[in-house]
C-alpha positions in Angstrom: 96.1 76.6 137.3 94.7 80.0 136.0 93.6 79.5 132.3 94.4 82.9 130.4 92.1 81.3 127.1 89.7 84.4 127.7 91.5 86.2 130.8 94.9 86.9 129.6 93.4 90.6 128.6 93.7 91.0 132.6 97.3 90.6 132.4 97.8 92.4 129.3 95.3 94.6 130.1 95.6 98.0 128.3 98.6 96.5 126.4 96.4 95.2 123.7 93.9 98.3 123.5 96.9 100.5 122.6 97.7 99.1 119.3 94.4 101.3 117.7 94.2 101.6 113.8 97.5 101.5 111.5 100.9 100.0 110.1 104.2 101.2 109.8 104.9 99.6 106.4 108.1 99.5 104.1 107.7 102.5 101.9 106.1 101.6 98.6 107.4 101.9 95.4 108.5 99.3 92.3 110.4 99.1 88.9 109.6 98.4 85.4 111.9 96.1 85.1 110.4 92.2 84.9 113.4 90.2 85.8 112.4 86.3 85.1 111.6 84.9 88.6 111.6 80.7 87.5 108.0 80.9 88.2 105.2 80.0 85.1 102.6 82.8 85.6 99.6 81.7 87.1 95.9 82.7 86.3 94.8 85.7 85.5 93.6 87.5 88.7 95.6 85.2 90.8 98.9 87.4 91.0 99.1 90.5 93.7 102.9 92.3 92.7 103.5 94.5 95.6 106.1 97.8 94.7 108.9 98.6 97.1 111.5 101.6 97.1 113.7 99.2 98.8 114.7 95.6 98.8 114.4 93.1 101.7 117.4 93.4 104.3 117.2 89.7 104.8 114.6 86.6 104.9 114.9 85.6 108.7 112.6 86.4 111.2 115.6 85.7 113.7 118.0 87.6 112.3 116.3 91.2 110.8 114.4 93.9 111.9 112.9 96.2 109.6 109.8 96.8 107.7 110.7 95.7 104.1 112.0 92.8 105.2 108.9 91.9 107.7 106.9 92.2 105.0 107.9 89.5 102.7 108.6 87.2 106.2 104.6 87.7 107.5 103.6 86.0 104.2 106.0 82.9 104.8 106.7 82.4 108.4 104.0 82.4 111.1 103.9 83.5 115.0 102.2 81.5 117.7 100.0 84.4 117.9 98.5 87.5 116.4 96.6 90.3 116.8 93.2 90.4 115.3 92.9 93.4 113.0 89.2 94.1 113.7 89.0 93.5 117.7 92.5 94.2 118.4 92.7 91.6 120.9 96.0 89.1 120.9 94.6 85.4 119.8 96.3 82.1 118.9 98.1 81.3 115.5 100.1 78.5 115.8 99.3 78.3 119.6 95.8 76.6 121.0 95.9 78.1 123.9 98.0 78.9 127.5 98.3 79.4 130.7 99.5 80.6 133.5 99.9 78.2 136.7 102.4 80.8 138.3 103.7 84.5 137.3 106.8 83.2 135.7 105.5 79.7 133.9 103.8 80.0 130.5 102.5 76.6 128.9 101.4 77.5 125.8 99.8 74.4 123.5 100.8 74.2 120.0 98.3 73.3 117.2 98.4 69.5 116.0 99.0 68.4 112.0 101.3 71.3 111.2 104.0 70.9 108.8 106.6 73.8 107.9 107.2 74.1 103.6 110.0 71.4 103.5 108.0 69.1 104.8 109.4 68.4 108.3 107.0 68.9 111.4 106.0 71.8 113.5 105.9 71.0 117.4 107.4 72.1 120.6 111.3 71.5 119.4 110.7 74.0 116.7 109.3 76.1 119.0 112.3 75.8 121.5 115.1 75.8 119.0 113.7 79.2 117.3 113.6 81.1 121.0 116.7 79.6 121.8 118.1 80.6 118.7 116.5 84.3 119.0 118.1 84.8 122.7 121.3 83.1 122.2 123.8 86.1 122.5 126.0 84.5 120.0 123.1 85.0 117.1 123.4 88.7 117.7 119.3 88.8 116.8 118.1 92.5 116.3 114.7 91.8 118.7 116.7 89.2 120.8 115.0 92.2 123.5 111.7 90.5 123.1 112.9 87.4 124.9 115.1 88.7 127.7 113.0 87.6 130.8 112.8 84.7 129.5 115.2 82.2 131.9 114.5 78.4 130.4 112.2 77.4 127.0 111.3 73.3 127.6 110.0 71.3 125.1 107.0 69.1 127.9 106.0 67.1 124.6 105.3 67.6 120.9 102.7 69.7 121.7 103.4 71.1 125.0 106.2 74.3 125.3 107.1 75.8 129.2 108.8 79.5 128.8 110.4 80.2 132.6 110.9 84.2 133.2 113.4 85.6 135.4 110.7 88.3 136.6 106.6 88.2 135.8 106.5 89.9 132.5 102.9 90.9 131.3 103.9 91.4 127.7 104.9 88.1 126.6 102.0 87.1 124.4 102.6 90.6 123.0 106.1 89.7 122.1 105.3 86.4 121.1 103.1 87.9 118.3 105.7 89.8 116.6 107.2 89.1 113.6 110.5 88.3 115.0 109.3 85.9 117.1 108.0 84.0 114.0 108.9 80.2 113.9 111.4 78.7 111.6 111.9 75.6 110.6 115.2 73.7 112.4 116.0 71.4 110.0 115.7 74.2 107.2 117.9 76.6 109.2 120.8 73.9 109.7 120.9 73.0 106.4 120.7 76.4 104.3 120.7 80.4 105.1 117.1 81.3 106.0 118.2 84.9 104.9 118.3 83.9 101.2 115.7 80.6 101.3 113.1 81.1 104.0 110.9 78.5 105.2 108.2 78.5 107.5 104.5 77.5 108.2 102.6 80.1 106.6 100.3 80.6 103.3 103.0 81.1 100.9 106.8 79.9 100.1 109.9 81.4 98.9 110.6 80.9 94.7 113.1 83.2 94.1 114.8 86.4 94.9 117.0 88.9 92.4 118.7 90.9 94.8 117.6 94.8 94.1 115.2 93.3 91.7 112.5 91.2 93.0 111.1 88.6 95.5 108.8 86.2 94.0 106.5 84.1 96.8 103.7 81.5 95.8 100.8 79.6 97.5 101.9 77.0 100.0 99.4 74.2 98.2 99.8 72.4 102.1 99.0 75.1 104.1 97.5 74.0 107.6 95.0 76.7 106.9 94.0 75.7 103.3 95.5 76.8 100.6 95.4 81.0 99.5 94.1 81.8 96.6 96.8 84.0 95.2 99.1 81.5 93.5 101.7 84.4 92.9 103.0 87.5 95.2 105.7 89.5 93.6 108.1 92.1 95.7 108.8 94.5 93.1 111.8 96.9 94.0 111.7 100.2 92.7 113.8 102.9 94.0 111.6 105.8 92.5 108.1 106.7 93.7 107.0 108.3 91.1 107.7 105.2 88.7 106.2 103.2 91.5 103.2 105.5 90.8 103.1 105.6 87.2 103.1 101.6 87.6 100.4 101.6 89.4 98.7 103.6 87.2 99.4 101.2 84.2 98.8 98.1 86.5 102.3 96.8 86.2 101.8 96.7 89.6 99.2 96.3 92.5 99.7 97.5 95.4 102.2 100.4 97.0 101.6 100.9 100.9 103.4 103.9 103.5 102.4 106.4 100.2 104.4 109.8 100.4 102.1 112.8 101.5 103.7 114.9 98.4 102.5 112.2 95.8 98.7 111.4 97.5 96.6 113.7 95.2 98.1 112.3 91.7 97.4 108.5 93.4 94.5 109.4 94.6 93.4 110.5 90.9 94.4 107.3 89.4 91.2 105.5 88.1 90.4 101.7 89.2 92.7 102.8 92.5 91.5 102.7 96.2 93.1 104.5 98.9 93.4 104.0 102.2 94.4 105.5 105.5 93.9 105.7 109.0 96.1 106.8 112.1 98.6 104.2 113.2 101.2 102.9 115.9 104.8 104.5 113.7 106.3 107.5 115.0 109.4 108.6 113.0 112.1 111.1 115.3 115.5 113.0 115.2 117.8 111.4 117.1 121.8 113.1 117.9 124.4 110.3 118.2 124.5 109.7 122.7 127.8 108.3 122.2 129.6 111.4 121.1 130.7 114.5 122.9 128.7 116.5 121.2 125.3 114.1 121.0 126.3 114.0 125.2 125.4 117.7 125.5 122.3 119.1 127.0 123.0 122.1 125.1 123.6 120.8 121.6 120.7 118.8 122.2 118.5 121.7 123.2 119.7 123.6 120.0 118.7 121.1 117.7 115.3 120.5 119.4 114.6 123.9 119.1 115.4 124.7 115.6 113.5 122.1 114.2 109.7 123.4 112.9 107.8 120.3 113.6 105.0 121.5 112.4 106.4 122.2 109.1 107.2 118.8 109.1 103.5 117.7 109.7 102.2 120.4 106.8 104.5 118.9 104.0 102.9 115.2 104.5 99.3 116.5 103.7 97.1 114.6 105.8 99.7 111.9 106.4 100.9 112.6 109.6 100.1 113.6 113.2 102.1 116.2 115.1 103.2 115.0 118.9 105.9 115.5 121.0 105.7 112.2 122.8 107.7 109.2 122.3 105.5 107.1 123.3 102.5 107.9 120.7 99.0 107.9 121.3 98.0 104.4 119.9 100.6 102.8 122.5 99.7 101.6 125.8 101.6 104.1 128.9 100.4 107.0 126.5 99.9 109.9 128.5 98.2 113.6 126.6 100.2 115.8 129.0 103.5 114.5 126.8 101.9 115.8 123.7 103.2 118.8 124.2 106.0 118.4 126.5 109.3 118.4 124.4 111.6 121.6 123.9 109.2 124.0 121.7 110.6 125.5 118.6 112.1 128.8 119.1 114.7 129.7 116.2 116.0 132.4 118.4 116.8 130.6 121.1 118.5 128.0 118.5 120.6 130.6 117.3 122.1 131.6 120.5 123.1 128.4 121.8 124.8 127.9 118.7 126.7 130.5 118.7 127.4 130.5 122.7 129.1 126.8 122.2 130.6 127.2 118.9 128.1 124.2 117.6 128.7 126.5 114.2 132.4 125.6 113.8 131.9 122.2 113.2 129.8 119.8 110.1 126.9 118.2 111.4 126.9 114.8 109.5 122.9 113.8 109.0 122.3 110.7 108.2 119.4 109.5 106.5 117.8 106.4 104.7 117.5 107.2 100.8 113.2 105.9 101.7 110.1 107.1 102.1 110.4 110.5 103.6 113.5 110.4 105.6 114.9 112.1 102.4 112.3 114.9 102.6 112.8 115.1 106.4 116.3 115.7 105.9 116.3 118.3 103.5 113.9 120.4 105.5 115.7 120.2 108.6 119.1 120.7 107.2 117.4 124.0 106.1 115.7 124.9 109.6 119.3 123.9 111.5 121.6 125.9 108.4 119.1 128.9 109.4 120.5 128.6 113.0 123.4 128.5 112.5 124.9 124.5 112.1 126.3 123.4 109.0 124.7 120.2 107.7 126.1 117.5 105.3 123.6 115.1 104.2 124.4 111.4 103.5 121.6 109.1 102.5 122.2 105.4 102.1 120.4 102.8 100.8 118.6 101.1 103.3 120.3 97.7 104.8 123.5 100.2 104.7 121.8 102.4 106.3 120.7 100.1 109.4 124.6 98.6 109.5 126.0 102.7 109.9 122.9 103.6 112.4 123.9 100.7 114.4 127.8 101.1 114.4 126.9 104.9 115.6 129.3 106.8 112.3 126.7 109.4 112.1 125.9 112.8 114.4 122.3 113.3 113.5 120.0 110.8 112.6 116.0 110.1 111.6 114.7 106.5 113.0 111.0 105.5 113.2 109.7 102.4 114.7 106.1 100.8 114.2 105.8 99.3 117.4 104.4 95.7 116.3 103.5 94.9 120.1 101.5 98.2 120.9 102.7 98.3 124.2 105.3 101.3 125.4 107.6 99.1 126.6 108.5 97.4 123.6 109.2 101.1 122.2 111.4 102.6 124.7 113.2 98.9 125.9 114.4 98.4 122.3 115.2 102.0 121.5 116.5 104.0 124.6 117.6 101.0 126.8 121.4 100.6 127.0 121.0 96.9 126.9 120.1 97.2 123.6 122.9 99.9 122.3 124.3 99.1 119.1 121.5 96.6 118.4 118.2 98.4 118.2 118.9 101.0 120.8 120.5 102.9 117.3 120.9 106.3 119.2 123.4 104.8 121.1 121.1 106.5 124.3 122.1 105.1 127.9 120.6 106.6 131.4 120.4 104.2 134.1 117.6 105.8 135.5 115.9 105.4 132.3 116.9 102.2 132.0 115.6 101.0 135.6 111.8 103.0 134.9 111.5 101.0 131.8 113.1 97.8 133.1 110.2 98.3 136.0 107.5 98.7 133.5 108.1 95.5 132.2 108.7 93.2 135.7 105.0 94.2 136.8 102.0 93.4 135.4 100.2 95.9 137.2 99.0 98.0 134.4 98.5 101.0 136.6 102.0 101.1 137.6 103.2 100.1 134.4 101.8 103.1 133.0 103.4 105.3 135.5 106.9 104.2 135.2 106.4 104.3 131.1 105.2 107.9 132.0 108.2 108.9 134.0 110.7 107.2 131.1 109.0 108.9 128.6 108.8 112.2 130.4 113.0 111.9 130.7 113.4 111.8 126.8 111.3 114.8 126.4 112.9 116.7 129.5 116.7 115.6 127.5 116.0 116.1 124.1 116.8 112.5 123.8 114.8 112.3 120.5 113.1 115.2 118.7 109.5 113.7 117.4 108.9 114.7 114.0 105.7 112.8 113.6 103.4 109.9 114.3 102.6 108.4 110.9 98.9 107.3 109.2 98.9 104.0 107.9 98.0 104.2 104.0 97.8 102.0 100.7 97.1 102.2 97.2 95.6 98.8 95.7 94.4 98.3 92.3 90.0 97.8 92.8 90.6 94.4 91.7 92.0 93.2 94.9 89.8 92.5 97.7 90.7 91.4 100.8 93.8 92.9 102.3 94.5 92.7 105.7 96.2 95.9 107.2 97.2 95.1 110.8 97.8 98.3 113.3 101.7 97.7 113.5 102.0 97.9 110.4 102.3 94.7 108.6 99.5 93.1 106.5 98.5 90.1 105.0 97.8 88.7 101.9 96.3 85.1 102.3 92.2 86.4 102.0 93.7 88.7 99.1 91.6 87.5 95.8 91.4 89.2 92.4 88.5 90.2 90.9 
């Protein structure tokens, strides 16, 4: 029986080296508005309030799939591992350890004397009823991708869980540290919605939450790991950045992450205020609708790659953003420099006459785009780069959940998408995204090649890393060659805390943590 304690780098190999330095974190922002959350106020310097441009989609780990969302869920729920921010290496959470008696057994031991917030326990059931839960077809889970090898999950005994694979897959402690794979609490989830009440494991537990107001979190006094010493988090939604910005300034609130490149110098100015950054795992593309005629044609594809100024783009973030072609970004294992570069160039010219050789002209171009961060900016520049050759553009914006429902169903022709890429590993950014399994799920531009599909279904059945990286190579070389997606940047992980707060956690996908966080 091979024990993976201190080995399992050999099967993840480069998989875990690839997640490098940032965070692809909900866009930060908050409103002045104080909404009473049925919590007393704790101690001074023992409150973080954390500003948001947009609320939480939902509560469940099972059930969503986006930043905001994750972000409040990484404070309650808990994975059975993690990545540690400093080494970068995948380690045990709620697991003790595993191994690997054949290529398609994991036994993974669970920690002892956990409870979950309501009280009941944390063993192997839980363990089997939340993957069973997250691959059952009928639960329709957004990341339901990160379990697909899996054939059988067996409960041994309370501490004891067997995951049988259809194929050898060398990213399953990878997937098991994502935030979707978080475990939840059975008896909670059969009794109430775990969108609206969440319960899990971790440092801190669900008070309340005023929809498009606030989400108010405190200390989990049981918590297996003692208890934080924050004894109140508040998500504070506001829509505006520069109010987010001017509350930070007045320390209404504490902390604003993912900070807009237009708005860095006035933060940066603000007194008592530390910034961050450093280059990270989210990349942020184009991306035509693949299930319409138009979004199926090499030409209208080619068009709209190459009347999009990337680097224009880049130059309006200031500092915030790195400017590469590939899909597949440079942070990610199956990275490869040659893609940098390898996407259609820009070439207005060239634009112009395919656009007016196809009659792409006669027709709106509906552009879809999340009313966050700076898929607003985004949009308004490329409206005006794809106007100048020769498209007509409508732009809708959405709030954000809408937003996710319309990407999904496909009702748009051009849209921007980003991804953080939680695993670090390639696969888990083109399965999700370009794989047709996943159309109308995560695969959100609705993109289906079955070469494609068979590169990246063989960089995941091997856990050869070499060949792994080749296949990922050859997939990722196929986007670029189709104008599948037009890369308009990989993004730098940044926040803005108040100096008071020490300890934040910033993880390279993107998500952080606030149980070390204290207040001085």
């Amino acid at each position: 029986m091979k024990k993976y304690w201190i080995i399992f780098l050999t099967v993840l190999g480069i998989i875990l080296l690839s997640a490098c330095s940032e965070s692809t974190i909900p866009e930060g922002a908050e409103n002045t508005n104080s909404g009473s959350s049925g919590s007393t106020a704790p101690a001074e310097g023992q409150e973080v309030i954390y500003g948001s441009t947009t609320d939480a989609v939902g509560l469940s780990p099972t059930l969503t799939n986006d930043s905001a969302s994750s972000s409040v869920i990484s404070q309650v729920y808990e994975t059975l591992f993690e990545r540690d921010p400093e080494t970068l290496e995948l380690v045990p959470k709620l697991a003790e350890s595993f191994e690997n008696p054949d290529e398609l057994t994991w036994t993974i031991k669970l920690k002892e004397g956990i409870t979950f917030q309501d009280g009941t326990p944390f063993n192997a059931e839980a363990v089997k009823y939340t993957f069973d839960k997250l691959r059952d077809p009928a639960t329709a889970a957004p990341r339901a991708s990160l379990l697909e090898p899996v054939e059988e999950i067996t409960a041994v005994d309370e501490t004891t869980v067997e995951i049988k694979t259809k194929y050898p897959y060398g990213s399953m402690v990878a997937a098991l540290s994502h935030s979707n794979a978080s475990i939840i609490s059975p008896a909670a989830d059969e009794k109430q919605d775990l969108m609206k009440e969440p319960v899990g494991t971790g440092p801190f537990k669900f008070v309340s939450w005023s929809t498009g107001d606030q989400i108010v979190l405190e200390k989990n006094e049981d918590y297996w790991g003692g208890a934080p010493s924050l004894s109140k988090v508040t998500f504070k939604v506001v829509p505006e950045v520069s109010t987010a910005i001017s509350m930070l300034q007045t320390g209404e609130i504490n902390f604003l992450d993912a900070l807009p490149g237009e708005q860095l110098s006035r933060i940066e100015a603000i007194k008592n205020v530390e910034v961050t950054k450093q280059e990270g795992t989210p990349v942020y593309w184009l991306s035509p609708n693949h299930s319409t005629e138009r979004g199926q044609n090499p030409e209208f594809r080619k068009a709209i790659a190459a009347a999009v100024d990337r680097d224009a783009i880049v130059e309006q973030m200031n500092g915030l953003a790195v400017r590469n072609d590939s899909i597949i970004g440079p942070k990610l294992f199956g990275y490869s420099e040659a893609a940098s570069s390898g996407a259609t160039a820009y070439d207005p010219e060239a634009a112009k006459k395919l656009v007016e050789e196809n009659g792409f002209g006669d027709e709106p171009v509906k552009l879809l785009a999340a009313n966050r961060g700076t898929f607003v900016q985004m949009a308004e520049i490329v409206q005006s780069q794809l106007t100048e050759a020769g498209f007509k553009v409508e732009i809708e914006t959405m709030e954000w959940a809408t937003f996710l429902d319309t990407a999904r169903a496909g009702n748009y022709d051009l849209t921007f998408l980003s991804w953080s890429n939680v695993t670090g590993d390639g696969s888990e950014m083109l399965y999700p995204n370009f794989h047709s399994d996943n159309v109308g799920v995560s695969n959100m531009s609705q993109y289906s090649n079955p070469e494609f599909d068979q590169l990246v279904e063989q960089s995941r059945t091997t856990v050869d890393q070499a060949e792994r990286e080749k296949y990922l190579n050859q997939a990722n070389g196929i986007l670029l060659k189709e104008d599948v997606a037009v890369v308009m940047y990989h993004g730098v992980v940044t926040s803005a805390t108040d100096q008071s707060i020490k300890g934040l956690q910033m993880d390279p996908n993107g998500q952080w943590s606030l149980y070390n966080v204290t207040r001085e």
